[in-house]
PLY file of the C-alpha trace (Angstrom):
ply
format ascii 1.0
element vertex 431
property float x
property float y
property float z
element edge 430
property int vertex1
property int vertex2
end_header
-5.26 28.54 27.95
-7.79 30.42 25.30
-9.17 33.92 26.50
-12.08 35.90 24.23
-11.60 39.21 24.69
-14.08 41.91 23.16
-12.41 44.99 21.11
-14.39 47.82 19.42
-13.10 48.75 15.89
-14.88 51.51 13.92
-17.87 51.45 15.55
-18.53 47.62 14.97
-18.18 45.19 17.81
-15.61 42.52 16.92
-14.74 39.05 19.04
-10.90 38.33 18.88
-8.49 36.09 19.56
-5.75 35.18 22.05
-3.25 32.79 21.57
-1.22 31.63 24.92
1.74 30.02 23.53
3.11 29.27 26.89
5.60 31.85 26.81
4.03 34.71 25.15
0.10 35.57 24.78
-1.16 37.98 21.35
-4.25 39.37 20.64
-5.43 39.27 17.29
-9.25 40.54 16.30
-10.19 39.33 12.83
-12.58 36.42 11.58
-10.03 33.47 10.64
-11.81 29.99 10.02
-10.74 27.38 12.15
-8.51 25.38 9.51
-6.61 28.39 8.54
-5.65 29.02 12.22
-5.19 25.09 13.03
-2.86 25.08 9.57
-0.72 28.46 10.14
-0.38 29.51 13.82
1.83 26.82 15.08
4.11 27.69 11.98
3.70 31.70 12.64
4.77 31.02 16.18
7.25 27.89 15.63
10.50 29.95 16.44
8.91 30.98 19.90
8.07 27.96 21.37
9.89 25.09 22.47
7.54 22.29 23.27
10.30 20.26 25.57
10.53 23.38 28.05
8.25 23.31 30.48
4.49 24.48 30.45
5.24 25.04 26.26
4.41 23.70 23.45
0.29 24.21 23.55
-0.66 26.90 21.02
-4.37 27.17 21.10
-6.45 28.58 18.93
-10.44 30.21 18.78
-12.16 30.76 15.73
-14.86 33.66 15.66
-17.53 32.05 14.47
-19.02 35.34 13.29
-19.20 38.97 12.63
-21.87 40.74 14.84
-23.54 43.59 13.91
-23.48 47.15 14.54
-27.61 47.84 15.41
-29.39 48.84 12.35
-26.63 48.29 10.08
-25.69 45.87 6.88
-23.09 42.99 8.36
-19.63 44.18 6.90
-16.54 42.76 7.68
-14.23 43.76 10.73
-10.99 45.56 9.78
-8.17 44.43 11.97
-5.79 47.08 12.86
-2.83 44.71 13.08
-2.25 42.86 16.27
-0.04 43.63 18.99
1.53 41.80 22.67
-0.57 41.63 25.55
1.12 43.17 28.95
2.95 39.66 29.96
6.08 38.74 30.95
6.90 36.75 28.51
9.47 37.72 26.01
8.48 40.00 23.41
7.31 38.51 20.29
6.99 41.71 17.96
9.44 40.22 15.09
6.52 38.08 14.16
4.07 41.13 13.51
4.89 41.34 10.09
3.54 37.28 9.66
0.65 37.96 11.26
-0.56 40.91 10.04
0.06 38.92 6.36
-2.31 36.65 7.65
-4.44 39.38 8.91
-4.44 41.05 5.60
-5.24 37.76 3.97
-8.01 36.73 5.98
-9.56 40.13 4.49
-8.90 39.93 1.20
-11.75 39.43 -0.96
-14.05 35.59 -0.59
-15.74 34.30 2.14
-14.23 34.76 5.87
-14.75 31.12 5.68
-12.99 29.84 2.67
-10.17 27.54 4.38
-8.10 27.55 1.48
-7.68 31.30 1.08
-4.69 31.40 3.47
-3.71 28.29 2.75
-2.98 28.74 -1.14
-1.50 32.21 -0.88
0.45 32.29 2.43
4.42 30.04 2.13
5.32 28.19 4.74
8.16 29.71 6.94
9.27 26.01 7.33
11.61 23.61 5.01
9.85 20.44 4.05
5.92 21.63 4.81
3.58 21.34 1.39
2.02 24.81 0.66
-0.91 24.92 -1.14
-5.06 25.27 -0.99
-6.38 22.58 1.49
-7.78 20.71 -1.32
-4.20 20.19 -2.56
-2.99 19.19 0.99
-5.46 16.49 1.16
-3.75 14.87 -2.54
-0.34 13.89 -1.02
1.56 11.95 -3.85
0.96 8.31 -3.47
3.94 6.35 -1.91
5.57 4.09 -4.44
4.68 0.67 -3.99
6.77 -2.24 -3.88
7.07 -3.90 -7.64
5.90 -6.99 -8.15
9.47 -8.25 -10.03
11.04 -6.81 -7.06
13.93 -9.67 -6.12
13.72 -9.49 -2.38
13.90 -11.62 -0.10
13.48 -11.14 3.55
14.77 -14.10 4.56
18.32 -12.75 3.95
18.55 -9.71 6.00
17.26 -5.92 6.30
17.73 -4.12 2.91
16.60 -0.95 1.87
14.55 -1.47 -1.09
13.41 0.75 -4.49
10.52 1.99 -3.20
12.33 3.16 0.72
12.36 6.66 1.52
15.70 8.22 2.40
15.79 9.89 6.19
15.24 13.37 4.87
12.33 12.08 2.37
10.77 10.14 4.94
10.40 13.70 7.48
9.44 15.33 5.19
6.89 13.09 3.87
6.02 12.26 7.99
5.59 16.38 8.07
3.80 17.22 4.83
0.91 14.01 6.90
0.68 15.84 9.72
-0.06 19.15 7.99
-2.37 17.51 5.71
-4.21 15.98 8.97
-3.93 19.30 11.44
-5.83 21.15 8.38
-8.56 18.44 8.15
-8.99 17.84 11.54
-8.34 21.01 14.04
-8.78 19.00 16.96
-5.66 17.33 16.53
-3.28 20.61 15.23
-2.08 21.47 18.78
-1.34 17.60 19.48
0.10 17.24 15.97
2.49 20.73 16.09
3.63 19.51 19.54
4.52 16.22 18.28
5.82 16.95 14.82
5.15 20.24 13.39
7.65 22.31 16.14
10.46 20.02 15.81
13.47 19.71 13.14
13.59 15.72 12.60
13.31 12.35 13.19
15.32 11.64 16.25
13.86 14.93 18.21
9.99 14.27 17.06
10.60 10.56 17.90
12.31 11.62 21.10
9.71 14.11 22.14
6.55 11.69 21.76
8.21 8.42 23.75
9.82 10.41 26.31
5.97 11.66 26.85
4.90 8.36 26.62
7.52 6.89 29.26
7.28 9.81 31.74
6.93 9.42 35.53
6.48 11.68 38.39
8.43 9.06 40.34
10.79 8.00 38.26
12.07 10.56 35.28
10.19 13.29 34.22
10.02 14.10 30.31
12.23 16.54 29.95
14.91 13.92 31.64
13.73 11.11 29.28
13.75 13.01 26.21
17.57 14.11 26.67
18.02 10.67 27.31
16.56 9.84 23.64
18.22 12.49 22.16
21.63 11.39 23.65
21.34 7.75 22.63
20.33 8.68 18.67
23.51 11.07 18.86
25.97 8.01 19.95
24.89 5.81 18.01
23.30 6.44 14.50
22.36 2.97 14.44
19.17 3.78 16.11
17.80 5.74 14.03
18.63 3.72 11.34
16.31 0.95 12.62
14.08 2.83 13.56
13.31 4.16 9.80
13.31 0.06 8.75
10.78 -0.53 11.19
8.39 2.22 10.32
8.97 0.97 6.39
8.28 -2.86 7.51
5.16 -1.44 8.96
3.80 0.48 5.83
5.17 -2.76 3.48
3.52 -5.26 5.73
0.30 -3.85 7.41
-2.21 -2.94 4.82
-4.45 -0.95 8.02
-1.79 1.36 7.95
-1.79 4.28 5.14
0.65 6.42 6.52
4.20 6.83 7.87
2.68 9.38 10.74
-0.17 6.75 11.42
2.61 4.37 12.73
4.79 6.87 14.52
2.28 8.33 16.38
-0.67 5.75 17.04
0.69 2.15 16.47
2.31 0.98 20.03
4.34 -2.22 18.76
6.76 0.48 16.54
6.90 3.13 19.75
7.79 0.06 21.89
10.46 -1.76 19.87
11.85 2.13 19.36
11.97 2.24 23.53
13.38 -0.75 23.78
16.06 -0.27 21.38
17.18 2.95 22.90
17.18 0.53 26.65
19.11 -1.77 24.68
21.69 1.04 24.42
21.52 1.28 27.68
22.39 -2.08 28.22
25.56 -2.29 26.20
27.00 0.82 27.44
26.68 -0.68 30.87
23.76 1.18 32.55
21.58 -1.51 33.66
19.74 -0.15 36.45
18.33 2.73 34.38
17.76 0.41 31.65
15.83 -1.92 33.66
13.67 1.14 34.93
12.69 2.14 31.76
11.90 -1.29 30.98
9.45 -1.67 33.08
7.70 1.40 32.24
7.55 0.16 28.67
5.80 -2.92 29.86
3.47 -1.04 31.49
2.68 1.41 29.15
2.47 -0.43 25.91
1.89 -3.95 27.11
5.41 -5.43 25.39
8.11 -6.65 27.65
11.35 -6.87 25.82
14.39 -7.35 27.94
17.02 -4.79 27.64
19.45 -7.48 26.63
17.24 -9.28 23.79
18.84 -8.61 20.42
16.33 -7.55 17.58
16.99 -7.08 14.42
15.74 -4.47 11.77
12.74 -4.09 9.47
10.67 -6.12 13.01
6.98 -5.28 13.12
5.14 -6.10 16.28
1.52 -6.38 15.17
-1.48 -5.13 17.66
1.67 -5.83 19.78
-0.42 -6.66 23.65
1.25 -9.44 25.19
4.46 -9.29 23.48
7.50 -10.96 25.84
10.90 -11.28 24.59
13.28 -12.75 27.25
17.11 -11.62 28.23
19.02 -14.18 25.72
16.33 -14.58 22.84
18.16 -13.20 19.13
14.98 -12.06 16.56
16.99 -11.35 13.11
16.11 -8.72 10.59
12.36 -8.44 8.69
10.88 -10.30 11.23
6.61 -9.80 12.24
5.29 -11.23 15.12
1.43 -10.38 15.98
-0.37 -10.16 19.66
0.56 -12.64 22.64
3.61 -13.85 21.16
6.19 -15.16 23.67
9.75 -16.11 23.44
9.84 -17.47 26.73
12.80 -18.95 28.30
13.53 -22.48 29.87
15.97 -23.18 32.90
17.86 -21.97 35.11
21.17 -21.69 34.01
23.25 -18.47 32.57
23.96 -19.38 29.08
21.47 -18.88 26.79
17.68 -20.16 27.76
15.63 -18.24 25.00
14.84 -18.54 21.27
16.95 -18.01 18.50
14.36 -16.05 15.54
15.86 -16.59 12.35
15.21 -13.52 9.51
11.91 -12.89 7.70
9.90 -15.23 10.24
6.44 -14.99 10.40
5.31 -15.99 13.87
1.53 -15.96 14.45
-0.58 -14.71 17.40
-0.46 -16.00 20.55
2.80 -18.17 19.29
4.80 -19.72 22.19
8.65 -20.25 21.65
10.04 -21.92 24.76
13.94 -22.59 25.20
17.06 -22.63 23.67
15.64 -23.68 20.08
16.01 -22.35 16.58
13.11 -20.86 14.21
14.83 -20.77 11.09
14.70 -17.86 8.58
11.55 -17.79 6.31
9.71 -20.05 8.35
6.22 -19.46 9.45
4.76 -20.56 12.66
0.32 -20.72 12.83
-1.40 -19.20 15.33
-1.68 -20.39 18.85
1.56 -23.14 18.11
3.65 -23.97 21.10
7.12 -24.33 19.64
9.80 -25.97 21.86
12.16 -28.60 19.18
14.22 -26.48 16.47
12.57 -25.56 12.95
14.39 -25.32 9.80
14.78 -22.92 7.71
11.80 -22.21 5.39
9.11 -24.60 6.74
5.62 -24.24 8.14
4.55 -25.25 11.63
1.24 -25.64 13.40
0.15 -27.28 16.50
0.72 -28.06 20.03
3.70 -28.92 20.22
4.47 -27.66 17.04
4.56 -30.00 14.07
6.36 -29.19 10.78
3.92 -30.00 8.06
5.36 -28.62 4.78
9.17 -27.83 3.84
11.35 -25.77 1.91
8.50 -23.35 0.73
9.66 -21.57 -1.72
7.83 -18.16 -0.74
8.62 -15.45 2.20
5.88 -15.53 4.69
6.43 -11.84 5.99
6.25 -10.66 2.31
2.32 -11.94 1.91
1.66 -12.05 6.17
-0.56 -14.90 4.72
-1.43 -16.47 7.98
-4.10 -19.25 7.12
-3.06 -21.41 4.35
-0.21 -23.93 3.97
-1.46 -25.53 7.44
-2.78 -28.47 5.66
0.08 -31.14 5.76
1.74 -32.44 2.95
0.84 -36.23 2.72
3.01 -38.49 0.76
1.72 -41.90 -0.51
0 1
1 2
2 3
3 4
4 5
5 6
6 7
7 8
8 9
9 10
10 11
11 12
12 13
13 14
14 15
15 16
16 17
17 18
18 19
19 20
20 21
21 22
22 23
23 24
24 25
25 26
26 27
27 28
28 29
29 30
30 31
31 32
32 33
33 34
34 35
35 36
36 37
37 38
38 39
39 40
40 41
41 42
42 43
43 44
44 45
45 46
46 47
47 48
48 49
49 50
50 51
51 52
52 53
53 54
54 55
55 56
56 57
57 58
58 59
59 60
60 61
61 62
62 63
63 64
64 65
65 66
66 67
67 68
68 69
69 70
70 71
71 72
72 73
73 74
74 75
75 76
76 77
77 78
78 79
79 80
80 81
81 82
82 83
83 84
84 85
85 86
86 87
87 88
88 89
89 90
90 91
91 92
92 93
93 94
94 95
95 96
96 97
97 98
98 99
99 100
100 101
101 102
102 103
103 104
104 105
105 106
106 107
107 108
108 109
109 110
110 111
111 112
112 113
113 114
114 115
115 116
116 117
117 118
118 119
119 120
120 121
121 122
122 123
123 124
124 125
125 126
126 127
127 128
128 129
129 130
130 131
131 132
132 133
133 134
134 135
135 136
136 137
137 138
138 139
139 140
140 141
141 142
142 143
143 144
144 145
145 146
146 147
147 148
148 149
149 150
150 151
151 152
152 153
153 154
154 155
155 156
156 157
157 158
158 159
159 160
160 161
161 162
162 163
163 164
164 165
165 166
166 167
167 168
168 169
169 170
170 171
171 172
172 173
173 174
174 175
175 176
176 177
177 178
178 179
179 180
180 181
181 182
182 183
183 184
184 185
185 186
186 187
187 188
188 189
189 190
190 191
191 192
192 193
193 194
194 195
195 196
196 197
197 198
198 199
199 200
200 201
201 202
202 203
203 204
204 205
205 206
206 207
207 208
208 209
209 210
210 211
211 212
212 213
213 214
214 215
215 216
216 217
217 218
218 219
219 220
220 221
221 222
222 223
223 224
224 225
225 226
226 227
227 228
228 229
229 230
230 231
231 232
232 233
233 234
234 235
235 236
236 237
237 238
238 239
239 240
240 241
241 242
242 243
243 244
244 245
245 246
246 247
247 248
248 249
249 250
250 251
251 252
252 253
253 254
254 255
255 256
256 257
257 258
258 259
259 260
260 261
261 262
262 263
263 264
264 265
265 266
266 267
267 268
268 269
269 270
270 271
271 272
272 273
273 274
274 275
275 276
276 277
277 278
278 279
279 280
280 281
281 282
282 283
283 284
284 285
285 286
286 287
287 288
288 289
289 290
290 291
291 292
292 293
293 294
294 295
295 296
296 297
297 298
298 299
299 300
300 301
301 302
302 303
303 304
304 305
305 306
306 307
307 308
308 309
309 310
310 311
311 312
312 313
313 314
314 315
315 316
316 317
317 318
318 319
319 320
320 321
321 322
322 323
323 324
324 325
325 326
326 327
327 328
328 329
329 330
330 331
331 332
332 333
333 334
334 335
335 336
336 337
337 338
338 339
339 340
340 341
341 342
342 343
343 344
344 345
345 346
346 347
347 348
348 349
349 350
350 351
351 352
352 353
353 354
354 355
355 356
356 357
357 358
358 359
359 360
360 361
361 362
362 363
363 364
364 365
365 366
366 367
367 368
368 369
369 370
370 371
371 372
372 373
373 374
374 375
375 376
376 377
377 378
378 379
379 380
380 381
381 382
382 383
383 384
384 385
385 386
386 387
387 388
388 389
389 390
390 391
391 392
392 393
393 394
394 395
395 396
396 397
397 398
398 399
399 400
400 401
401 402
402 403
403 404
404 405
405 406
406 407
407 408
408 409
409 410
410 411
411 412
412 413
413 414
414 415
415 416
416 417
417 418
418 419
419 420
420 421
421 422
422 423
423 424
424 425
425 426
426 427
427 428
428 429
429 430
């Protein structure tokens, strides 16, 4: 909710600003450009809001566009007297007068009321882990390290962190330091990107926070219900997490469309589904089926990916575009594996042993791949597009066709680590 209100300060006509946080509403009458406001506001009011309560979490924002002028007389500036609460119910916010009126003051310092940067490069952050600075040195994070080329890795083996990784606290911050960088550069997305990231204290909450709004239901469980859930499953078992941070590296190693560690948390569906899954997975094991299966479904709905609660996937797995995705109950995908759109490991029988695939590490499976049975990909193999595989594959081999047809062997490269998906189809021919 945004309200204009008018005030008169001497003898010049002034537009301000009210914030509704939710839980406490402030005036404030000064000229602020949009940027500095989209930047600083949800930090100024971060201790007051809690975006998993209910009706919180929204700070909005107005910018006043201009100064109008007293009749007859030379445009000056407004001078605010300091802001103060509204008459609300909410709790009273006064502790954070003093960091307002600093931003107040700054706003009014000498330059123009719509230099962006002038708040920005004088004003600290009241937050660990957010990059201060003018908004021209926001928009220069440091480069992420890339992989080196005399790297010895090899996916085929199994998930391990490499050189170049981020450790959990490097890879917040980093995820943080984004999302400032893109709430000053783009103030329509602050309020969605302090609600997401910005207001919350790491990893596990943020990531718990954006899927439990994802997976939310009227019907079924409401967000604040889902999100405890999260939270409780990344408490009990670290492993989560863990996973969770190879995924969003496999991502940023593998996918050259994405630039960002925030790009893939917040907008690429194949890492927020594997992450719901894996938290139904939990579920699962610690024998709470029926709520596992709910949530199940909603992910299949939602993101278009149906993974069983019972699959087993590995670490360092990259679901590409990601629509169409099915896993089935007894299929095993191993570590560093990347599978792209309308992929199925699809199951065969009726029995109760196991009926699905058996992924082997660092397999490259291409879209619309079909994987029928109880058969073996082996690690470092790579399957073309469109290939209906239902005979085992060995281990480092290439496969195209329907039915699948092995036509080169013991490749001596790591398909996930080039995601080359058009050569090596031709078959080797021996005379």
């Amino acid at each position: 909710e945004v309200k204009l209100k008018s005030e008169t300060f001497h003898g010049i006509t002034g537009r301000g600003v009210i914030l509704y946080c939710g839980i406490g509403a402030f005036s404030l009458a000064t000229p602020i450009a949009t940027t500095q406001l989209a930047a600083h506001i949800p930090s100024l009011v971060h201790s007051s809001i809690s975006p998993s309560a209910a009706g919180c979490g929204w700070v909005q924002w107005w910018r006043h566009n201009r100064l109008l002028q007293a009749e007859g007389a030379a445009p000056r500036r407004c001078v605010a007297p300091g802001w103060a609460p509204l008459r609300t119910m909410a709790p009273d916010k006064s502790h954070l007068m003093s960091k307002m009126d600093q931003l107040i003051l700054l706003s009014s310092a000498s330059g123009s009321p719509d230099d962006d940067s002038l708040v920005l490069s004088r004003m600290s952050s009241p937050e660990p882990g957010m990059y201060n600075g003018s908004l021209q040195h926001l928009q220069r994070l440091p480069p992420l390290e890339q992989p080196h080329d005399n790297e010895v890795y090899n996916p085929s083996a199994g998930w391990v962190a490499r050189k170049h990784h981020l450790t959990k606290q490097q890879l917040w911050d980093r995820i943080v330091a984004e999302a400032r960088v893109d709430a000053a550069s783009e103030p329509a997305l602050a309020t969605f990107l302090h609600s997401v990231l910005l207001s919350h204290s790491s990893l596990e909450v943020a990531m718990s926070f954006l899927l439990a709004n994802k997976l939310a239901d009227d019907k079924l469980l409401g967000s604040v219900q889902v999100m405890s859930l999260f939270q409780e499953a990344y408490a009990a078992d670290h492993s989560l997490i863990k996973a969770a941070m190879a995924d969003l590296n496999a991502v940023l190693d593998r996918d050259p469309a994405c630039s960002k560690f925030s790009q893939c948390l917040l907008y690429f569906k194949g890492f927020q589904a594997i992450q719901c899954y894996r938290v139904t997975h939990w579920l699962w094991r610690t024998g709470r089926k029926p709520l596992a299966h709910a949530i199940q479904s909603k992910i299949s709905e939602i993101f278009a990916v149906d993974i069983h609660p019972a699959a087993e996937l590995g670490r360092g797995v990259m679901l590409d575009h990601a629509t169409g995705i099915v896993i089935g109950e007894t299929a095993v995908v191993g570590d560093n594996v990347s599978m792209l759109h309308h992929v199925s490991l699809g199951g065969s029988g009726t029995g109760t042993g196991t009926r699905h695939p058996h992924v082997g590490h660092g397999v490259l499976l291409g879209a619309g791949v079909t994987v029928l049975g109880p058969v073996t990909v082996g690690a470092g193999s790579k399957v073309g597009a469109g290939s209906v595989v239902v005979t085992s594959l060995p281990a480092h081999c290439v496969a195209v066709g329907v039915p699948a047809n092995i036509v080169k062997r013991n490749i001596n490269k790591e398909p996930v680590r080039e995601m080359d998906q058009c050569t090596d189809f031709i078959p080797d021919y021996v005379i």
